[in-house]
C-alpha positions in Angstrom: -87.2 -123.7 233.5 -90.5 -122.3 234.4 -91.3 -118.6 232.8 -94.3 -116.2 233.6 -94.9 -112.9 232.7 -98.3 -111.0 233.1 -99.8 -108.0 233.9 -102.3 -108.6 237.0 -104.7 -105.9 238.5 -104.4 -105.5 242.0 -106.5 -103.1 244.4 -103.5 -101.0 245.2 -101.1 -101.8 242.3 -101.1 -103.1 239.3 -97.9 -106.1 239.2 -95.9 -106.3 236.0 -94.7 -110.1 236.4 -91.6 -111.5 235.2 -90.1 -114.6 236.4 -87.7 -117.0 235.2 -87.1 -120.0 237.3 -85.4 -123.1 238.1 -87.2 -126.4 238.3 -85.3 -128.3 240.4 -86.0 -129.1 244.0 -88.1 -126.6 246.1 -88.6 -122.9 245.0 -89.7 -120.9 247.9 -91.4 -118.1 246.9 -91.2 -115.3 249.7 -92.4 -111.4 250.4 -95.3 -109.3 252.1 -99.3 -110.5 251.7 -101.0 -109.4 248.7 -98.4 -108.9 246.8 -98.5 -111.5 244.4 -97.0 -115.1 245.6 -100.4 -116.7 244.9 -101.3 -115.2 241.7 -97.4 -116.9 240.4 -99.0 -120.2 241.3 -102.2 -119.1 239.8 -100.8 -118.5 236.4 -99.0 -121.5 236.4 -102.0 -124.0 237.2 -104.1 -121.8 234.8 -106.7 -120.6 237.0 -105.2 -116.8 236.3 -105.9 -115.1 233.0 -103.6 -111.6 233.2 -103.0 -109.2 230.7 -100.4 -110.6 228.0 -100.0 -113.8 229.9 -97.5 -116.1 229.1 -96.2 -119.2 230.6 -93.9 -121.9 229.1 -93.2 -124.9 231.7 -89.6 -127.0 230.4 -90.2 -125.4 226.9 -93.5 -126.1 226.6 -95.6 -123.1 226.6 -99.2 -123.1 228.1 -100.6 -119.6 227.6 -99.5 -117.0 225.4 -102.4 -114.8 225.3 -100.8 -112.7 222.2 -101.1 -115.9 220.0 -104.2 -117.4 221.1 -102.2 -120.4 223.2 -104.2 -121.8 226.5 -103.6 -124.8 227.6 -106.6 -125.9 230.1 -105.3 -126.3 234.0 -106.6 -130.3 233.8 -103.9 -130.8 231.0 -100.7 -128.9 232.5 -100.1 -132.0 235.0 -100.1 -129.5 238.3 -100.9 -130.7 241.5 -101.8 -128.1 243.8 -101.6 -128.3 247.9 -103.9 -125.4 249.3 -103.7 -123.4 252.8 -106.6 -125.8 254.1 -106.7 -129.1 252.5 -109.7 -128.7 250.4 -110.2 -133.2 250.9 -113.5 -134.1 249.5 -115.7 -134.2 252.5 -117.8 -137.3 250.7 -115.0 -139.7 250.4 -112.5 -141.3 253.2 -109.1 -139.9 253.1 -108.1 -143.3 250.6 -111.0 -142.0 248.6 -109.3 -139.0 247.6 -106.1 -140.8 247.4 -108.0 -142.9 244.4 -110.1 -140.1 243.0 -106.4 -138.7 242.0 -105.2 -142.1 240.8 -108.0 -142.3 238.3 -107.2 -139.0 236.7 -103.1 -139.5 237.1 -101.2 -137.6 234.1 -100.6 -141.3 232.1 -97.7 -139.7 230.6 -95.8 -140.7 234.0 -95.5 -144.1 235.4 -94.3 -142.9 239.4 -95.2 -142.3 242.0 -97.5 -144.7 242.5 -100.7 -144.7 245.0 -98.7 -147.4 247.5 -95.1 -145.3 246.9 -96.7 -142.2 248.1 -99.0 -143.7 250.6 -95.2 -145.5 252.0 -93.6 -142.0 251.8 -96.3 -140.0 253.9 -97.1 -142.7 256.1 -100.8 -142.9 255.2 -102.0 -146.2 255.7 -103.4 -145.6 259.3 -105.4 -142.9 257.9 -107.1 -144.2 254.5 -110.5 -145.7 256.2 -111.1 -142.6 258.0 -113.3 -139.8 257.2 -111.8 -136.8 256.2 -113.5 -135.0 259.5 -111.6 -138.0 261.6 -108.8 -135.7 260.5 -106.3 -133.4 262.3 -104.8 -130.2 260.7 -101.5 -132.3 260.1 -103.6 -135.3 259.0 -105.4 -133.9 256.1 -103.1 -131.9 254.9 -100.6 -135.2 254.4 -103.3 -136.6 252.6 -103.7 -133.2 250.4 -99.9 -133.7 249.6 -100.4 -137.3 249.2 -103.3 -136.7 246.6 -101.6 -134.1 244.8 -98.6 -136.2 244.8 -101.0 -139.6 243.4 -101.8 -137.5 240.4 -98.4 -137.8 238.8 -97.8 -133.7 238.6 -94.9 -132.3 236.5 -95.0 -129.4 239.0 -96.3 -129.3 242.3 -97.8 -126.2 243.3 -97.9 -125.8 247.6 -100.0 -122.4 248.9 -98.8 -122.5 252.4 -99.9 -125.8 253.3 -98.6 -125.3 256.9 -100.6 -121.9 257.4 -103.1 -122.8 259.1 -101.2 -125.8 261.6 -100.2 -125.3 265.2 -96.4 -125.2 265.2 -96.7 -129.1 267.2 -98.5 -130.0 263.7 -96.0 -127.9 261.5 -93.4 -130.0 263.1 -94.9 -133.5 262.4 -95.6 -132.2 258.6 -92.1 -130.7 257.7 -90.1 -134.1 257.5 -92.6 -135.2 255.3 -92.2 -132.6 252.7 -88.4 -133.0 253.0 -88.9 -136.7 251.7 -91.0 -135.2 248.8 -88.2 -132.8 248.3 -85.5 -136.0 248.3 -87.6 -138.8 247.1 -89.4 -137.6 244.3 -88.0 -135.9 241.1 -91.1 -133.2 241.1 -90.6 -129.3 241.2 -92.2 -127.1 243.5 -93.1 -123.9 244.2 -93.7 -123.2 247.7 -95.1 -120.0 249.2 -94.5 -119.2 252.6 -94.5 -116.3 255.3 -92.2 -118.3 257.3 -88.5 -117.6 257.1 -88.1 -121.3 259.1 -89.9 -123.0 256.3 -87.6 -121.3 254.4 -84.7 -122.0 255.1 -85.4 -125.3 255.8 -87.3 -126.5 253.0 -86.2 -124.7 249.9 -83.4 -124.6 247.5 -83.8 -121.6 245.6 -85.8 -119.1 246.2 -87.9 -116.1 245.1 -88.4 -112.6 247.3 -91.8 -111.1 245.8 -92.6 -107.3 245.9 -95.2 -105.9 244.4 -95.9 -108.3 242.2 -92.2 -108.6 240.7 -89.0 -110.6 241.6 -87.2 -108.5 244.6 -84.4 -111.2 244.4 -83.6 -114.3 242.8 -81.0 -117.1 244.1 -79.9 -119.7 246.3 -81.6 -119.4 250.0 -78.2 -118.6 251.4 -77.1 -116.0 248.6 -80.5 -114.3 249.6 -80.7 -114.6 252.9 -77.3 -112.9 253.6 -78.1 -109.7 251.1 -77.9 -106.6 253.8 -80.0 -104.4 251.4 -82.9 -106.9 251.5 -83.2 -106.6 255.5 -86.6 -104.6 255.8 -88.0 -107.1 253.1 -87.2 -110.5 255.1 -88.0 -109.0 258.8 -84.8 -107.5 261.2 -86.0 -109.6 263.9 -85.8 -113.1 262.0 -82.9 -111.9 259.4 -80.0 -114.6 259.5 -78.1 -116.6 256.7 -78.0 -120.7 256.2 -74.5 -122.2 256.6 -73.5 -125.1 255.2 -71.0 -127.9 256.1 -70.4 -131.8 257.0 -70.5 -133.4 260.5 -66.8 -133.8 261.5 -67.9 -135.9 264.9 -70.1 -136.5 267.6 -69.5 -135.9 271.4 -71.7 -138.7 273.1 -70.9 -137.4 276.7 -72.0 -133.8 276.1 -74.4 -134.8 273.4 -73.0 -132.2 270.6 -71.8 -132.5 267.3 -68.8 -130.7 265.4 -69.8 -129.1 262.0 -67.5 -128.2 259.6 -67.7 -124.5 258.3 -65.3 -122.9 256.4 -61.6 -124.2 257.8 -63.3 -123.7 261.0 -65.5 -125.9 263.6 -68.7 -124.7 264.4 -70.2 -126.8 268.1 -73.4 -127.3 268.1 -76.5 -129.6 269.9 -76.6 -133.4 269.1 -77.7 -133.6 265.3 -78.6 -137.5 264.3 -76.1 -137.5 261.6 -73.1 -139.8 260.6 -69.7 -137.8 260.2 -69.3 -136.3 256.7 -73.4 -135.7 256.1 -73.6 -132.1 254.8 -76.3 -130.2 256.5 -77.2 -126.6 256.9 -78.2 -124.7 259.9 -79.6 -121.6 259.8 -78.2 -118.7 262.4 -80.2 -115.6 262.6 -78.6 -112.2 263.0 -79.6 -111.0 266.5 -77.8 -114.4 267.9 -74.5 -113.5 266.5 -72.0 -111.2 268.6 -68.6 -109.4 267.7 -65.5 -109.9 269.6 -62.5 -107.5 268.7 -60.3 -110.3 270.6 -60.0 -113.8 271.0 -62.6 -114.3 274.3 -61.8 -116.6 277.0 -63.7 -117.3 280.1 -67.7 -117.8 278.0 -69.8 -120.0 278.0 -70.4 -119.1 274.0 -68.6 -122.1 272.8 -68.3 -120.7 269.2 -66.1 -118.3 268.6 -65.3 -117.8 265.0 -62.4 -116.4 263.1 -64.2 -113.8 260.8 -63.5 -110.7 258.4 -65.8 -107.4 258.6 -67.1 -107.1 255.4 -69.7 -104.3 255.6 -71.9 -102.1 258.1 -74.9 -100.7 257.8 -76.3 -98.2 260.3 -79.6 -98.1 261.1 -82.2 -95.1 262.0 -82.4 -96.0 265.6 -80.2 -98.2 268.0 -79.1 -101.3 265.7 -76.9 -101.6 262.9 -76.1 -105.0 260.9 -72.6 -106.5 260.3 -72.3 -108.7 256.8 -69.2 -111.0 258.3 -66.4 -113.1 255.8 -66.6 -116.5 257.1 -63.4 -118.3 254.9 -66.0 -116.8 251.6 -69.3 -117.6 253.3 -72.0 -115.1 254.5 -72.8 -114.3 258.2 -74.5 -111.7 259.8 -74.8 -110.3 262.9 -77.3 -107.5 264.6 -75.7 -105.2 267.3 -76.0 -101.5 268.6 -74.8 -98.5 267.1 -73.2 -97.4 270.2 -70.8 -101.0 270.0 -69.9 -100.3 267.0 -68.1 -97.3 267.9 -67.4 -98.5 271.0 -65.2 -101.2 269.5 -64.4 -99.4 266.4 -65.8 -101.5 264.2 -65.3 -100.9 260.3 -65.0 -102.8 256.9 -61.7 -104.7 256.2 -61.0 -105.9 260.3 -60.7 -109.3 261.7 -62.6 -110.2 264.7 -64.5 -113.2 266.6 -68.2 -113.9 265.5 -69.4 -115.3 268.9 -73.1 -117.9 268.5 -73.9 -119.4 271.2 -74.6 -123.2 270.6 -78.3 -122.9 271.7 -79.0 -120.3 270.0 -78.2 -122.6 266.5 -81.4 -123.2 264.5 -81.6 -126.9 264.9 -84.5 -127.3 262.5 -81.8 -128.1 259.5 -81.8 -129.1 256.0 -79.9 -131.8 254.4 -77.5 -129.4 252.2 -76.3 -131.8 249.9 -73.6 -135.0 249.6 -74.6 -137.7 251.8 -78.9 -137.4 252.8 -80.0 -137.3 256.4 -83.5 -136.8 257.7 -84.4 -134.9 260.6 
């Protein structure tokens, strides 16, 4: 468990922080710029003296300002993975890699220098300068040096930030084998609701400066009250289910959700891997009758479980999926067209494109992506 609370000063508000988290996996932490995702990591590596501050890491507690505790940010056994990768411009890119190894926290034995180098695929790189570098490039040798140092806690500042989306692409598998493969927690800020959901475990929604919400991604991601906070246009929820079977000819795959089968595009995955998908609100319609005729080749049995009406055209459905969250965006003027209220079954129709294929292993059996 990590714990933080504080009092930071900020230009337009002054954030009372109190957080309690797991350390297990990835912790996204999400919410608005400037309003106080960096200053958690911060006070975790140390580098952020607040007001009152107090931090205890797995019941060991590194800064209690009241009693005079501080422990030093070279001592906490952080690794920290900035927005740009901050390499030492003087050494090659295995020159870091070794710079790390010489100050690795000795009370760890793994991972070693060759286990991460393996896991990021970094032996091409290590004889190059670091300004031989791409985006993608130096930023796997960031994590890689982090990672060389043996961390307890591995503190990422939206490492992906500053990447083209073809370089984001090439990164994300590798922090999903960091996520897999090594037993190290981390805190991950993001703006991005697809690094997200595909990255992180449990997550934190900041706002101003405190904990908006506090869960599991999909226990989040389907709250209706939280819609302004996680954006109307991206706002979904992260399904979760094994591979039932693969279609070779049509190149799709059958997931199970619920006690229902949900037909999706090809995902390389053997039949019972768990894997979550992510399906975003404005790519979910309502049917008040079983359709025939579509194209739509998902056509799901759900439960209305609330509406909210929006100032303007749109309002947002919360749908029963057999006990799991779905959401869909559509007009005001459908729902009293079709007489939509709490309490009646209809048809959540996704179209199979529309699927985030970007997934996350979700648990049981692993499989990369």
């Amino acid at each position: 468990m990590l714990i933080m609370r504080s009092t930071v000063r900020f230009p337009e508000f002054n954030a009372d922080i109190d957080v309690s988290s797991p350390l297990s996996g990835i912790v996204g932490l999400f919410g608005p710029s400037g309003h106080g995702k960096t200053t958690l990591l911060r006070l975790a590596a140390g580098l952020e003296r607040g007001t009152q501050t107090y931090v205890e890491h797995d019941g060991e507690i590194w800064q209690d300002d009241i009693n005079g505790v501080f422990v030093p940010p070279h001592k906490r056994g952080v690794g920290f993975v900035f927005q740009d990768s901050r390499l030492f411009p003087h050494l090659s890119a295995g020159g870091n890699l070794d710079y790390a190894a010489r100050r690795a926290n000795p009370a760890r034995a793994e991972p070693t220098r060759d286990q991460v180098v393996d896991m990021l695929d970094l032996a091409p790189l290590l004889h190059r300068r670091v300004e031989e570098l791409s985006g993608g490039e130096a930023q796997r040798v960031a994590i890689g040096r982090a990672l060389v140092s043996r961390p307890r806690l591995l503190l990422m500042d939206e490492p992906l930030s500053s990447l083209d989306i073809r370089r984001k692409m090439e990164i994300l598998p590798y922090i999903e084998r960091v996520r897999e493969e090594m037993e190290i927690p981390v805190l991950y800020v993001t703006h991005s609701l697809d690094e997200l959901s595909r990255l992180a475990d449990h997550m934190l929604l900041i706002r101003n400066g405190g904990v908006a919400a506090d869960g599991s991604v999909p226990a989040v991601m389907q709250r209706m009250d939280l819609g302004p906070m996680l954006g109307r246009f991206e706002a979904g929820v992260i399904l979760e289910g094994p591979v039932l079977a693969q279609d070779p000819d049509y190149s799709m795959t059958d997931l199970a959700i619920g006690k229902q089968v949900l037909r999706m595009p090809n995902i390389d995955a053997e039949p019972g891997t768990i894997v979550r998908i992510r399906v975003r609100a404005r790519d979910v319609s309502i049917a008040i009758e079983e359709p025939s005729g579509l194209s739509i080749r998902n056509a799901l049995r759900v439960r209305i479980a609330d509406i909210v009406l929006e100032d303007g055209a749109f309002a947002e459905i919360l749908l029963d999926l057999d006990g799991m969250g779905l959401r869909a965006r559509v007009t005001r003027e459908s729902v009293a067209l079709l007489k939509l209220e709490a309490g009646m079954s209809v048809h959540a129709l996704i179209k199979s494109s529309a699927i985030d294929r970007r997934l996350i292993p979700g648990g049981g059996k692993r499989q990369r992506t």
